[in-house]
N, C-alpha and C positions, 0 to 999 in steps of 0.2 A: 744762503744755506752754508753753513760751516763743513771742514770737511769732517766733520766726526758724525754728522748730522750724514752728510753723504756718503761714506761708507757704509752706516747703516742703512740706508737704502738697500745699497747693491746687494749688500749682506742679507739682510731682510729681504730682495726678490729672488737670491740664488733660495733662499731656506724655501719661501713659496712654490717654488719650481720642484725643489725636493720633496717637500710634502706634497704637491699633487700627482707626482710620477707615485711615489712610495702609494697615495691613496686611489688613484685612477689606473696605475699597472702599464701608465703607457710604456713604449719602450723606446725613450728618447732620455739623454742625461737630465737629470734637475738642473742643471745648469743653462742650457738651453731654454730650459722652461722657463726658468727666472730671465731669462734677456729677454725673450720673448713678451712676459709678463710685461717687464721695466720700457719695452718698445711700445707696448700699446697703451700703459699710463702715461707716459711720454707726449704718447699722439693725442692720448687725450687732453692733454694739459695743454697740447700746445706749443709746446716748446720743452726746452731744457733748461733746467734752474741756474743761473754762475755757480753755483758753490758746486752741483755736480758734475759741469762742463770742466771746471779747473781740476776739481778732482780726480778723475777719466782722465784728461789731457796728462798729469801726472803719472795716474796707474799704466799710463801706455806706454810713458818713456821708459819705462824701468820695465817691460814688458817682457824684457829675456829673461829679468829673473824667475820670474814663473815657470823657468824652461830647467830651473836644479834638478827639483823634487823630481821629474820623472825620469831623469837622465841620473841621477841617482838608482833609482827604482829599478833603470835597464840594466844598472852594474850589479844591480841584486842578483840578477837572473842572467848573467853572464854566459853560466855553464850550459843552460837551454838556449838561450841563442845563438850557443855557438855550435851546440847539437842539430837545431831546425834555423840554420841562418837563413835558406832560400825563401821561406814564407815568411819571414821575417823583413826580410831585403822585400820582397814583392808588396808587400804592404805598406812598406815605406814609400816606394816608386809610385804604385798606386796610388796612394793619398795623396802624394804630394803630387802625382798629375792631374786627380779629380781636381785637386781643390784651382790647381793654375787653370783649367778650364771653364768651372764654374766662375770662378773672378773674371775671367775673358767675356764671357755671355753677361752676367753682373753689370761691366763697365760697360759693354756697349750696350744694353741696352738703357741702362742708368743716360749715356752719351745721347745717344737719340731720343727721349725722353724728356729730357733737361734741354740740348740744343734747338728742342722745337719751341719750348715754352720761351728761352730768352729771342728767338727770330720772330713772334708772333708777336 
């Protein structure tokens, strides 16, 4: 799978994920929807194609760039963040302690899971 062939993929499951939030009303990003999507083609196939594993391995190294645009976006709106900083800041703390817990529960149980399959 070429990578022009793989980016269209990703591309073509983020648009899926969007058009079914926009047509079903859920209330989850289309972007989500599209990984989610591209997780269970995936599973169904079996695996994952070289062309989109190298591609992905790519899009990851370069993964902070993705981090401009909103950090841009925050200097947009400067003057309200510095108006409402504490909900602001709270939300930051927040997120960022769900998400390091979620990954804790994630890896262990990923760990116990995986460690039983390779000792049987």
């Amino acid at each position: 799978m070429p990578v022009l062939k793989a980016i269209a993929v990703l591309l073509l499951m983020q648009l899926a994920g969007e058009a079914l939030v926009k047509v079903t009303g859920l209330p989850f990003p289309g972007s989500l929807i599209g990984l989610l999507l591209l997780f269970a083609a995936l599973a169904y196939r079996g695996g994952v194609p070289k062309g989109l594993r190298d591609t992905s391995g790519h899009l990851l190294q370069h993964l902070l760039l993705l981090f401009i645009p909103p950090v841009a976006g925050i200097m947009m709106y400067f003057d309200r963040i510095a108006r409402e900083w504490l909900p602001f800041l709270a939300a930051c703390i927040g997120g960022a302690a769900l998400t390091v817990m979620v990954t804790a529960f994630v890896f262990q149980w990923a760990l116990r899971r995986f460690y039983k399959e390779t000792e049987a």
